[in-house]
MOPAC internal coordinates of N, CA, C and O (Angstrom, degrees):
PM7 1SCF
backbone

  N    0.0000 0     0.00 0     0.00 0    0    0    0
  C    1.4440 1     0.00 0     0.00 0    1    0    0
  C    1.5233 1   110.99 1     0.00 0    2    1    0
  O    1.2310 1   116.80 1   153.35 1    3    2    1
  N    1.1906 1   123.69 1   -26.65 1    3    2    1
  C    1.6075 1   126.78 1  -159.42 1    5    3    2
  C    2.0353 1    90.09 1  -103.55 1    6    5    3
  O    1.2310 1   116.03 1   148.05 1    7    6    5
  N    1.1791 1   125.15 1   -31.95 1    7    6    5
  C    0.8759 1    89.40 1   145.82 1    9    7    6
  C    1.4044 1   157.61 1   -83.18 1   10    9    7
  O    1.2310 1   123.70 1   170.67 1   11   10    9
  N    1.4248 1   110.51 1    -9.33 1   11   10    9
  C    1.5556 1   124.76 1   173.18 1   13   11   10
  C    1.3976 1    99.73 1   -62.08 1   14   13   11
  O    1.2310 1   109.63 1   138.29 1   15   14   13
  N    1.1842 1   137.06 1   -41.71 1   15   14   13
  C    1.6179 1   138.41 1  -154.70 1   17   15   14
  C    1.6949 1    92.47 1   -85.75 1   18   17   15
  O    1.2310 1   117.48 1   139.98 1   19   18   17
  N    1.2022 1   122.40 1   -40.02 1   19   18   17
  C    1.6997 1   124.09 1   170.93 1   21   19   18
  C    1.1003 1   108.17 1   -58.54 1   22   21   19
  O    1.2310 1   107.54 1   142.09 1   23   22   21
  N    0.9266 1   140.85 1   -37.91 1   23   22   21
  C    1.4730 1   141.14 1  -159.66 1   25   23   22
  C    1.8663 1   101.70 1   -92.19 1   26   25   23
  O    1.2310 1   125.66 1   134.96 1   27   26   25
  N    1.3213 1   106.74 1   -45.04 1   27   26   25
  C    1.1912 1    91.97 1  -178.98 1   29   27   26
  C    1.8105 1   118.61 1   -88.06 1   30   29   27
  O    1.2310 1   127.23 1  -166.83 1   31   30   29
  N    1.4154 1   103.70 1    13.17 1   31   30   29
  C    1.2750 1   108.78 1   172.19 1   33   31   30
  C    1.5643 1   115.98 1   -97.59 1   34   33   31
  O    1.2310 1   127.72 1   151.07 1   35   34   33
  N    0.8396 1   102.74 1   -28.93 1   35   34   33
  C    2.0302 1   127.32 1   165.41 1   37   35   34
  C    1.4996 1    96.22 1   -55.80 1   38   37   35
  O    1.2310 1   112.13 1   140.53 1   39   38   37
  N    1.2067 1   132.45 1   -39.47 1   39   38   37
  C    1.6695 1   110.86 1  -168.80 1   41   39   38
  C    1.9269 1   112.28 1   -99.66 1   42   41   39
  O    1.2310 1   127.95 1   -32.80 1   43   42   41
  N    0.5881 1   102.30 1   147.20 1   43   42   41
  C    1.7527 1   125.41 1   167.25 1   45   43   42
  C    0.9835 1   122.54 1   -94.89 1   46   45   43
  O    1.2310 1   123.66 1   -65.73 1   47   46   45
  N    1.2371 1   110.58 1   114.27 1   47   46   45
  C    1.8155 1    99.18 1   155.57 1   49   47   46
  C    1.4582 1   123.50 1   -92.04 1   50   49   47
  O    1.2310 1   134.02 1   -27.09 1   51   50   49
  N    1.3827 1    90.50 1   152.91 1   51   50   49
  C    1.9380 1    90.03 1  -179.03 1   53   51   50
  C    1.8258 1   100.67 1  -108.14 1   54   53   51
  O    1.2310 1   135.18 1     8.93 1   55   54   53
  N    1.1463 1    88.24 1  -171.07 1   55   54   53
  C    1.4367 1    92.44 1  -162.25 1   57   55   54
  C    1.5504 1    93.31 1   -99.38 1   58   57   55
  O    1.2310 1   101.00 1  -146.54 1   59   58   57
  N    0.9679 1   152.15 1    33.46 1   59   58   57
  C    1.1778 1   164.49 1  -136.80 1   61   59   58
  C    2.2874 1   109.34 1  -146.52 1   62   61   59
  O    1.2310 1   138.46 1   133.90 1   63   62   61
  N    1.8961 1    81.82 1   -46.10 1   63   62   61
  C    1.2767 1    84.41 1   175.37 1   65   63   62
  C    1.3055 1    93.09 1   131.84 1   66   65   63
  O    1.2310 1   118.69 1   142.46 1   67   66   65
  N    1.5069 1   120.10 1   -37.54 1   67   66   65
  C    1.5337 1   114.84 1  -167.17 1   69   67   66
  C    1.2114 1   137.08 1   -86.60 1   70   69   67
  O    1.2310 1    97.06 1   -21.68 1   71   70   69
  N    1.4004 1   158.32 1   158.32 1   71   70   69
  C    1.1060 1   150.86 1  -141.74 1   73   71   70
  C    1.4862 1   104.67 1  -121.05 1   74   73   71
  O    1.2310 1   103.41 1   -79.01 1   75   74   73
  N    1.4020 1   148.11 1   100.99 1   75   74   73
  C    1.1352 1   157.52 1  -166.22 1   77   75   74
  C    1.5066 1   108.19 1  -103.29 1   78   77   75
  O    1.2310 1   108.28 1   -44.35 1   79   78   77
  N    1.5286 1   139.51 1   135.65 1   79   78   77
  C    0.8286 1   127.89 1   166.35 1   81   79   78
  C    1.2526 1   118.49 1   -91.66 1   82   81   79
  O    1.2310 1   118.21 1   -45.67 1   83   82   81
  N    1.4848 1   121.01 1   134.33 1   83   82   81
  C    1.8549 1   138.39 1   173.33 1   85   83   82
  C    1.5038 1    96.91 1   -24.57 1   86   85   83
  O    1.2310 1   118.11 1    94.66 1   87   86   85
  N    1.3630 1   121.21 1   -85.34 1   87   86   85
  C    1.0377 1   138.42 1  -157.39 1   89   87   86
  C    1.6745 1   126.37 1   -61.25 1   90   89   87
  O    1.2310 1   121.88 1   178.89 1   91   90   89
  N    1.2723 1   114.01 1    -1.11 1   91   90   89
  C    0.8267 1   132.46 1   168.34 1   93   91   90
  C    1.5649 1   133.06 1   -47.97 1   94   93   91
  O    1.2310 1   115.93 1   -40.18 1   95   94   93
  N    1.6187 1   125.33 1   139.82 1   95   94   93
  C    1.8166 1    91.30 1  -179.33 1   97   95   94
  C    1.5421 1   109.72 1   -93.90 1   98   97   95
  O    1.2310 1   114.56 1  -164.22 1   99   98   97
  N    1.2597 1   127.92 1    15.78 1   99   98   97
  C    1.2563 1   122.60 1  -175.63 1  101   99   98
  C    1.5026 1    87.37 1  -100.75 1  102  101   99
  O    1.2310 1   125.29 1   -63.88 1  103  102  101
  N    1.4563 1   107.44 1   116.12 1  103  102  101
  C    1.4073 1   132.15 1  -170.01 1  105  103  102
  C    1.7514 1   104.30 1  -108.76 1  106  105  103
  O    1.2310 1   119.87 1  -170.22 1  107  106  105
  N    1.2371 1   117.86 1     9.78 1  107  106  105
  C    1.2593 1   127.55 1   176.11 1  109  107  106
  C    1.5222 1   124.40 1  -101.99 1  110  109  107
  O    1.2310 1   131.10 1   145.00 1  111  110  109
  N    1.3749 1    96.18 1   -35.00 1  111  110  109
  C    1.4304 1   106.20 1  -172.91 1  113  111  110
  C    1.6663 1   119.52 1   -58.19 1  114  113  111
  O    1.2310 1   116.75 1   178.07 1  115  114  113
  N    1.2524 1   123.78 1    -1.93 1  115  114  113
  C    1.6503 1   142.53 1  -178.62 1  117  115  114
  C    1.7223 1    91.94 1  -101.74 1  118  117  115
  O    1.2310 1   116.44 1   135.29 1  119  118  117
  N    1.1794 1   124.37 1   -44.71 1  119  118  117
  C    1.2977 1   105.80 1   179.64 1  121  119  118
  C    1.3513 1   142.18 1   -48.57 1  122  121  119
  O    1.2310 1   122.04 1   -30.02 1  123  122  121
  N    1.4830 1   113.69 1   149.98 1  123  122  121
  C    1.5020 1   109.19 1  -176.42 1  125  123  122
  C    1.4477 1   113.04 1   -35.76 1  126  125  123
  O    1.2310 1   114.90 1    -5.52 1  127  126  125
  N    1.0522 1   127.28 1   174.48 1  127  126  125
  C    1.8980 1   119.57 1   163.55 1  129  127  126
  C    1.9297 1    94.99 1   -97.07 1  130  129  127
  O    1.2310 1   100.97 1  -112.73 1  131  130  129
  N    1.1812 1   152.20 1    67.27 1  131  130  129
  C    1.3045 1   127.13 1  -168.28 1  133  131  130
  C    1.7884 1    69.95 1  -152.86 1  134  133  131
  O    1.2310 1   117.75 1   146.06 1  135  134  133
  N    1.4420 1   121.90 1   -33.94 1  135  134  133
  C    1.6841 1   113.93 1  -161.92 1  137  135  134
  C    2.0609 1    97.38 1   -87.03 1  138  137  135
  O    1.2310 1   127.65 1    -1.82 1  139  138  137
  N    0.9501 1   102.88 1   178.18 1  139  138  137
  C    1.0593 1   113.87 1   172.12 1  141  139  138
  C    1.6846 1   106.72 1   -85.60 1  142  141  139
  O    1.2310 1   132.23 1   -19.18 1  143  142  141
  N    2.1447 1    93.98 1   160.82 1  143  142  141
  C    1.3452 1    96.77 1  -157.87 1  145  143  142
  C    1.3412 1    94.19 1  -144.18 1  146  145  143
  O    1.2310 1   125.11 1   -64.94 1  147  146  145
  N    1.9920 1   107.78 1   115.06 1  147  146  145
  C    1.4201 1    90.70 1  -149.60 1  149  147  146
  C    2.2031 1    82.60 1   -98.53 1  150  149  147
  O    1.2310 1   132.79 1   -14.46 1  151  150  149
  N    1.2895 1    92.89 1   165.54 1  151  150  149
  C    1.4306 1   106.53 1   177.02 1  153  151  150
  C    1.4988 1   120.82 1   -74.90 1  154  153  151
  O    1.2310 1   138.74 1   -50.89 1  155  154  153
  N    1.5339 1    81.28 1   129.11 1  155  154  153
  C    1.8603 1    92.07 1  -176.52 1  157  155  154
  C    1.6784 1   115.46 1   -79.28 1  158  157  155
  O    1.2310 1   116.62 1   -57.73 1  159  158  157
  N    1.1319 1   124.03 1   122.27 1  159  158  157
  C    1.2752 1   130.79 1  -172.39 1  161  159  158
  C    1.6409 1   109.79 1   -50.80 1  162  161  159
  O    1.2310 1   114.65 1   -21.74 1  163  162  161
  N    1.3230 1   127.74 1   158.26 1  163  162  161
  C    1.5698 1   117.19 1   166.57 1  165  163  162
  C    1.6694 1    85.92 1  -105.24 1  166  165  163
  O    1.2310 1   133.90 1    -6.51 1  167  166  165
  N    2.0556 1    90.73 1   173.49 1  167  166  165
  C    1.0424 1    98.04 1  -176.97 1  169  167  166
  C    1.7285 1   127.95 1   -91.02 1  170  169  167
  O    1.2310 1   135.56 1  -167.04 1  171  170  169
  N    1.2469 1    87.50 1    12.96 1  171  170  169
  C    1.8742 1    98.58 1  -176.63 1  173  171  170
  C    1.8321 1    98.46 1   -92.30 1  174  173  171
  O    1.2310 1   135.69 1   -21.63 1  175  174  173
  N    1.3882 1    87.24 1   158.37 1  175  174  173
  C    1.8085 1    91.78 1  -160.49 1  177  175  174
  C    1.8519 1    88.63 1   -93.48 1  178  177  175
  O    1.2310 1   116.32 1    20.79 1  179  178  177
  N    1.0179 1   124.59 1  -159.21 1  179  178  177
  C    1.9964 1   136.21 1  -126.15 1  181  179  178
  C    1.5844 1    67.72 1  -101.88 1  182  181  179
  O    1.2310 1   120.00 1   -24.20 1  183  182  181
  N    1.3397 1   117.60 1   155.80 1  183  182  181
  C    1.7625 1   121.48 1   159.92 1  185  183  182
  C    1.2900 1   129.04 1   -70.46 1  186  185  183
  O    1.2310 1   123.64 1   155.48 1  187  186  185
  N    1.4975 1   110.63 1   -24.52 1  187  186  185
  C    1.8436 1    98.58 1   170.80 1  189  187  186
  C    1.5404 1   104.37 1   -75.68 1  190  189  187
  O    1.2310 1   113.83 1   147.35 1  191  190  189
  N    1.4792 1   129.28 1   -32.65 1  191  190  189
  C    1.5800 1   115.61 1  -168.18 1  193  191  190
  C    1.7338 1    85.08 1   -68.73 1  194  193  191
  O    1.2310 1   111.97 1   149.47 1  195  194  193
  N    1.4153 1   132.75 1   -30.53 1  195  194  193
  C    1.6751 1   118.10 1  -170.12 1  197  195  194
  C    1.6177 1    86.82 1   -61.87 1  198  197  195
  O    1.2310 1   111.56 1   111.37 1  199  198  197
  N    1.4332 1   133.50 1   -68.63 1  199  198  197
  C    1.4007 1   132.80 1  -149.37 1  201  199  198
  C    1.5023 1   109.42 1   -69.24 1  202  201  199
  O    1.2310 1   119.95 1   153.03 1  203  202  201
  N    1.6878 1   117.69 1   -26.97 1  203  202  201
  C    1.2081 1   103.93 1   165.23 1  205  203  202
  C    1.4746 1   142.92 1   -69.47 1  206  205  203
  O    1.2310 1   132.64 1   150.50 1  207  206  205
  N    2.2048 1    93.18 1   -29.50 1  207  206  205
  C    1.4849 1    95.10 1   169.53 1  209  207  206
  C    1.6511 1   115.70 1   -77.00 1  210  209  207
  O    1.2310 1   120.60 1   153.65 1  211  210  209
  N    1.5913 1   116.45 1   -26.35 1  211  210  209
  C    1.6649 1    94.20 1   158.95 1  213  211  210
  C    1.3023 1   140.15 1   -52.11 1  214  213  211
  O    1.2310 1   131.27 1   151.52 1  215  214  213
  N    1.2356 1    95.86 1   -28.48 1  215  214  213
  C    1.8884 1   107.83 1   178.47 1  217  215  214
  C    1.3887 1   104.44 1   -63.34 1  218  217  215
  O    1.2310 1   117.24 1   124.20 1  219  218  217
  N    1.5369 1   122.86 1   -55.80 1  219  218  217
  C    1.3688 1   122.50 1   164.40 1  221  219  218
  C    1.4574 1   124.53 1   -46.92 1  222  221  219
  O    1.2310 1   120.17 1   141.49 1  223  222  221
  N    1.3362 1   117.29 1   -38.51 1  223  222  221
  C    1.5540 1   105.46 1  -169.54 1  225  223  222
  C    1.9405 1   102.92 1   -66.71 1  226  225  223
  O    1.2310 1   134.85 1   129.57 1  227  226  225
  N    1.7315 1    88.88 1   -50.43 1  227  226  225
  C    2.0733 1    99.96 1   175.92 1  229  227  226
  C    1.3870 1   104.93 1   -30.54 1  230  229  227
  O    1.2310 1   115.28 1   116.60 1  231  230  229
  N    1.5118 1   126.57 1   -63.40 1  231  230  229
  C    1.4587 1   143.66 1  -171.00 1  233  231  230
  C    1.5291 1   114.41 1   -28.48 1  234  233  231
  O    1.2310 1   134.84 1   135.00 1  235  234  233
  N    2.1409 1    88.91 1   -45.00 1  235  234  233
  C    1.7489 1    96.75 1  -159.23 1  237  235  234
  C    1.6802 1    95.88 1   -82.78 1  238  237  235
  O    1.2310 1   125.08 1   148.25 1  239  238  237
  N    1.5237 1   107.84 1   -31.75 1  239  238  237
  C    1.4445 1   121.27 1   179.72 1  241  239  238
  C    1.4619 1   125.17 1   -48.94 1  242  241  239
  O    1.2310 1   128.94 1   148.87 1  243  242  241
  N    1.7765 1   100.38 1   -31.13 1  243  242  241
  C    1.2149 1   116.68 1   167.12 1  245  243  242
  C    1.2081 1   146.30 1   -53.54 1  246  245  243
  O    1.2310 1   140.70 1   130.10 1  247  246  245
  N    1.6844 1    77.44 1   -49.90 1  247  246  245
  C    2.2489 1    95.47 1   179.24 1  249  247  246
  C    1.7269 1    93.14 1   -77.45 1  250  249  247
  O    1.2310 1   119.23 1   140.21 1  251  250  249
  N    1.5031 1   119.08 1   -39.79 1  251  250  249
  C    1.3663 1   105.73 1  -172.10 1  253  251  250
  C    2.1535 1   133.59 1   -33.21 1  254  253  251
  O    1.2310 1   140.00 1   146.19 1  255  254  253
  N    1.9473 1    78.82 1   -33.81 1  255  254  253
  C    1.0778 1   101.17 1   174.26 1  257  255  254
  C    1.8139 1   133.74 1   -48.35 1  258  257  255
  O    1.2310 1   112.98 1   -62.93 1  259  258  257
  N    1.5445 1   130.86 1   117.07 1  259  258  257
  C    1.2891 1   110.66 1   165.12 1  261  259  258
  C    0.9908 1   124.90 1   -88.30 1  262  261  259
  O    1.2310 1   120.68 1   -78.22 1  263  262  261
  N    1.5301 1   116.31 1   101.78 1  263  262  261
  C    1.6773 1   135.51 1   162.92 1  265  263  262
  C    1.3283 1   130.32 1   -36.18 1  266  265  263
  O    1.2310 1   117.73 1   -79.24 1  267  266  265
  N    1.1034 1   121.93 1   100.76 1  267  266  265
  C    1.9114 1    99.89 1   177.51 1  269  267  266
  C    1.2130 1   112.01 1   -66.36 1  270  269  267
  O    1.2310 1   131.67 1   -16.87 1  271  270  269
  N    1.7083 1    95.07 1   163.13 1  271  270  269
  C    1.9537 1   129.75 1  -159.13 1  273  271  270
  C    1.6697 1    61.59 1   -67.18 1  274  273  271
  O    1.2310 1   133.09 1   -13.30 1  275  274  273
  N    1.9073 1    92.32 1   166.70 1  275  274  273
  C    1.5723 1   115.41 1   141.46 1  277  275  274
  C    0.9335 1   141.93 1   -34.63 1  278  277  275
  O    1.2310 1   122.06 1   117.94 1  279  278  277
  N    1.2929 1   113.66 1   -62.06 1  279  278  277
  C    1.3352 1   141.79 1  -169.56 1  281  279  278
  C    1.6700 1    99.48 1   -48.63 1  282  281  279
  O    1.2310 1   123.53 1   121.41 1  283  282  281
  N    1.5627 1   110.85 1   -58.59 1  283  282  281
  C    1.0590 1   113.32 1  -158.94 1  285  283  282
  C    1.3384 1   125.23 1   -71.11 1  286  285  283
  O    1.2310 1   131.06 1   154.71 1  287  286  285
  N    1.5322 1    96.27 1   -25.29 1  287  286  285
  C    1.6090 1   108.56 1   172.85 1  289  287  286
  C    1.5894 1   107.92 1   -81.21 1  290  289  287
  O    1.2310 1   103.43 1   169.15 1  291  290  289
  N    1.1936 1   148.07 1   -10.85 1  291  290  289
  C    1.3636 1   160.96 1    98.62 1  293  291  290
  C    1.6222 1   108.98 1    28.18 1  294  293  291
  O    1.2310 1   126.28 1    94.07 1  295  294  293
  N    1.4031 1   105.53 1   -85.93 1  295  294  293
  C    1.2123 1   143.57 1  -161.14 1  297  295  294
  C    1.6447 1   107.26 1   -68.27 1  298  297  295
  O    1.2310 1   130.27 1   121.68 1  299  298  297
  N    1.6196 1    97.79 1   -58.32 1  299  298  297
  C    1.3746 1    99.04 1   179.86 1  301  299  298
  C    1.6229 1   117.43 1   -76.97 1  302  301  299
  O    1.2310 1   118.09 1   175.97 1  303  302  301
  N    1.7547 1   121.23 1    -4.03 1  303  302  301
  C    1.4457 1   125.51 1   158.41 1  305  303  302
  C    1.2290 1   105.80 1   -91.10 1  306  305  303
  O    1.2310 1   105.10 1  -166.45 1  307  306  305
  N    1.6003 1   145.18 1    13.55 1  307  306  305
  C    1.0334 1   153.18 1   155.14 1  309  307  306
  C    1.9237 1    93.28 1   -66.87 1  310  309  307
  O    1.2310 1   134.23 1    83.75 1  311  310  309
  N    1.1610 1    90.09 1   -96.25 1  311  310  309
  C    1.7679 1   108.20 1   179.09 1  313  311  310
  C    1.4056 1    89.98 1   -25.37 1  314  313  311
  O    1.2310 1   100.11 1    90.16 1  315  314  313
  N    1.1022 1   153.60 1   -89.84 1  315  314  313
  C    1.5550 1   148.85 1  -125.23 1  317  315  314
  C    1.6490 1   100.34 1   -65.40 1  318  317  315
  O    1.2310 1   131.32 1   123.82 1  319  318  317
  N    1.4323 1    95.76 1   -56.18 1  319  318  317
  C    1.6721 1   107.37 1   167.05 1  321  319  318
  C    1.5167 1   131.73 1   -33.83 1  322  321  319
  O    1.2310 1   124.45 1   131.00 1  323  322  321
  N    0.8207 1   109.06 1   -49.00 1  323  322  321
  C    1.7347 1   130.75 1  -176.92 1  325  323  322
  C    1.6619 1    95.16 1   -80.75 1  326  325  323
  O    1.2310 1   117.24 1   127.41 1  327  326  325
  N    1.3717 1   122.86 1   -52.59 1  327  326  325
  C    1.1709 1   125.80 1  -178.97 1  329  327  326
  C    1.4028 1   124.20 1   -40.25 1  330  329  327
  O    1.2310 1   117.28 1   116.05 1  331  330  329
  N    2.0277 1   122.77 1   -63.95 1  331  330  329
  C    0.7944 1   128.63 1    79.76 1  333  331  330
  C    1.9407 1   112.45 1    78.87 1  334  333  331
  O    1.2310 1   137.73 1    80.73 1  335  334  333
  N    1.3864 1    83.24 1   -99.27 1  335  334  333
  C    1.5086 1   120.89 1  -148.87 1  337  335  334
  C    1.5958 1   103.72 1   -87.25 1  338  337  335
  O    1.2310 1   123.48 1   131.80 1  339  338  337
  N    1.5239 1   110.94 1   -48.20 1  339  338  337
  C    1.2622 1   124.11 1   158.72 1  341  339  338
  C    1.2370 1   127.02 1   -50.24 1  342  341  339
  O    1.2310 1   121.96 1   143.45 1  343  342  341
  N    1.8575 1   113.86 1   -36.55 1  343  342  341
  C    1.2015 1    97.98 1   179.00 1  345  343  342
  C    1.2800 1   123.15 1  -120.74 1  346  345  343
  O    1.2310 1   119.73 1  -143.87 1  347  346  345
  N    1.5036 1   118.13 1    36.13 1  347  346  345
  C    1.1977 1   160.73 1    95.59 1  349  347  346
  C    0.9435 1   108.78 1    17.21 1  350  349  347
  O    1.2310 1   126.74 1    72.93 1  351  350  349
  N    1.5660 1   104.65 1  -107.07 1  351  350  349
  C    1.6413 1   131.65 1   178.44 1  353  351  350
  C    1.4723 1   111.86 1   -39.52 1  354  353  351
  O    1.2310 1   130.02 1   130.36 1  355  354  353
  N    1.2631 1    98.28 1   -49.64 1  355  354  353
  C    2.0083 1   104.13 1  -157.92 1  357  355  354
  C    1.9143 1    90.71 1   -81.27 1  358  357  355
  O    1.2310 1   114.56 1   149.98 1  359  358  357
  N    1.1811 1   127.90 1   -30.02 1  359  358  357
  C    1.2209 1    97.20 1  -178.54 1  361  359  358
  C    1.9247 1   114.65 1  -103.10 1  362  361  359
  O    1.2310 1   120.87 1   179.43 1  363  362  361
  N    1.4420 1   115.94 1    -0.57 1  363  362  361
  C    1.6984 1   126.46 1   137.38 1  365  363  362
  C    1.5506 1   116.19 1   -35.17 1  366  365  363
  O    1.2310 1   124.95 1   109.66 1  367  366  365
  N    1.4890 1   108.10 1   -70.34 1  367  366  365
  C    1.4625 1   116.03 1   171.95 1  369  367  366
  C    1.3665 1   121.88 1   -59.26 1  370  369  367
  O    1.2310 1   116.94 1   159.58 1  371  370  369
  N    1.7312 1   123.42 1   -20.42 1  371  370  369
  C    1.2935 1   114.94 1   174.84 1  373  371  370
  C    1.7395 1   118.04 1   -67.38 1  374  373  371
  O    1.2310 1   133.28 1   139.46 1  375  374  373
  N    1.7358 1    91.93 1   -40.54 1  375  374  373
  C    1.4849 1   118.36 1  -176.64 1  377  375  374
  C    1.7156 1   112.44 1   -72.31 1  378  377  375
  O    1.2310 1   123.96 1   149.27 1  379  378  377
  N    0.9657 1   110.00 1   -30.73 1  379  378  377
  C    1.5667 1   124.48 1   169.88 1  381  379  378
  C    1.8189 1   106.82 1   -58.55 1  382  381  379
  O    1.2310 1   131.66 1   118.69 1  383  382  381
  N    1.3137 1    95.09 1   -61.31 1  383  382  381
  C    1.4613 1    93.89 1  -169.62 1  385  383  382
  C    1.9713 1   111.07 1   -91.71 1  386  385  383
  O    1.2310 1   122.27 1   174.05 1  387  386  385
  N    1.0325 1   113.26 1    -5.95 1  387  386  385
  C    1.4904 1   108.96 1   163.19 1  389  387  386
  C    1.5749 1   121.79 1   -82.87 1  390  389  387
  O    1.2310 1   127.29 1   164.99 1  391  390  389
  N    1.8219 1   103.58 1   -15.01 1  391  390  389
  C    1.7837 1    99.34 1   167.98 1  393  391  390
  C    1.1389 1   117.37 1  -115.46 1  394  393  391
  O    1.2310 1   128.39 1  -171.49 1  395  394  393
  N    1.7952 1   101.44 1     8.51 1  395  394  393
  C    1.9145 1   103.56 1   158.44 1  397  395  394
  C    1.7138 1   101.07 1   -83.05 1  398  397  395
  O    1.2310 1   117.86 1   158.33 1  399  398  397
  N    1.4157 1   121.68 1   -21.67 1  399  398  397
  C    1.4455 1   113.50 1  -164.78 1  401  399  398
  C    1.9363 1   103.51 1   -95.81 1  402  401  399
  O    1.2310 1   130.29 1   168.52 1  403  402  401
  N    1.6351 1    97.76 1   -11.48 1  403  402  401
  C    1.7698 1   101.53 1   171.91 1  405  403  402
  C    1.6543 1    99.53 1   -84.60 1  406  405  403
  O    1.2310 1   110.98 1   160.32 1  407  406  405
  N    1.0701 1   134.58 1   -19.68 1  407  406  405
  C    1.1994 1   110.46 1  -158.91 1  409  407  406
  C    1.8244 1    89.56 1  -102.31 1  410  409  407
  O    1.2310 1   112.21 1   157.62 1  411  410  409
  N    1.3682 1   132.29 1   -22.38 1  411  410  409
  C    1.4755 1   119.01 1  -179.45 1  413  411  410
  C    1.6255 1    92.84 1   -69.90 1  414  413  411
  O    1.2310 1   117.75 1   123.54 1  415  414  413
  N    1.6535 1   121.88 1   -56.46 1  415  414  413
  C    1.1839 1   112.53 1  -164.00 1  417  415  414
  C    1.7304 1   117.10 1   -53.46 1  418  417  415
  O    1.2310 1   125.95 1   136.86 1  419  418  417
  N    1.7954 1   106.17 1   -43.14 1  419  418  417
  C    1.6159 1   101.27 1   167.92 1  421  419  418
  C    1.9039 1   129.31 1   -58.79 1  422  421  419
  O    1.2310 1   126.46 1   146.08 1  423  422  421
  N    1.4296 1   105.19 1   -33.92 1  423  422  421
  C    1.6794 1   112.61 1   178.76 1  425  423  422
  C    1.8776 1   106.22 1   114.46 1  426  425  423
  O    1.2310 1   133.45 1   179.06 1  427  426  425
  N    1.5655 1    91.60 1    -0.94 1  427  426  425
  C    1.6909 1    97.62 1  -179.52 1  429  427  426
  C    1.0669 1   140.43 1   -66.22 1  430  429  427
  O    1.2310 1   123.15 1  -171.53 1  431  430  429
  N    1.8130 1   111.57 1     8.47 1  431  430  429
  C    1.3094 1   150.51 1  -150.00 1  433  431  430
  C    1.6173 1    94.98 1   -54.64 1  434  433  431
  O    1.2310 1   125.02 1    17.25 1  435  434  433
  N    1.9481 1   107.97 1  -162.75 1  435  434  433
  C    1.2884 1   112.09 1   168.92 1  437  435  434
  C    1.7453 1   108.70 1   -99.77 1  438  437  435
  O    1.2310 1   120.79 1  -173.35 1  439  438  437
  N    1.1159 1   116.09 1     6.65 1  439  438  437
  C    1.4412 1   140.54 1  -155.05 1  441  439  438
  C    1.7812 1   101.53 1  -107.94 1  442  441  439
  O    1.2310 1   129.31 1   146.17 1  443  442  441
  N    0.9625 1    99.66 1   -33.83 1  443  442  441
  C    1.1450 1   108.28 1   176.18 1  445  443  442
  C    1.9024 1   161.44 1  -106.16 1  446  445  443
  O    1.2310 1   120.10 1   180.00 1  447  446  445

């Protein structure tokens, strides 16, 4: 009970309609509207310290990471390479022989 009666002694009404709390640090918000009304800060800090501490958290996120050895990344740009390379060739030779087989079917030959 003693706190319900605190709580409703903590708020204000303004003449506005709205319910302001006492305790509050915006010591303006009771004022006439005719004075000046200086701005209440939020509680999040300036945006580069936000973008700098993300950069830091990524950083720690970073090392957390297990990196592969050399070697292995080596090996597996071996495989991609060849991969690659194979299909390369096989689709050269597809293109090779589908505009040796357009040019007999058109008459665009060397014969001609």
């Amino acid at each position: 009970m003693k706190k319900q009666n605190r709580i409703k002694e903590d708020k204000l009404p303004l003449a506005s309609g709205r319910v302001v709390e006492s305790s509050s640090t915006d010591s303006t918000a009771a004022q006439p509207s005719g004075k000046k009304v200086k701005k209440v800060k939020s509680g999040k800090p300036n945006i580069f310290k936000r973008m700098w501490r993300g950069l830091k958290e990524m950083g720690t996120e970073l090392k957390k990471i297990n990196w592969p050895k050399f070697g292995k990344v080596m090996v597996q740009l071996g495989v991609v390479l060849a991969a690659v390379l194979i299909f390369l060739v096989i689709i050269g030779l597809i293109d090779f022989g589908l505009s040796a087989l357009l040019n007999l079917l058109v008459g665009g030959g060397a014969n001609g």
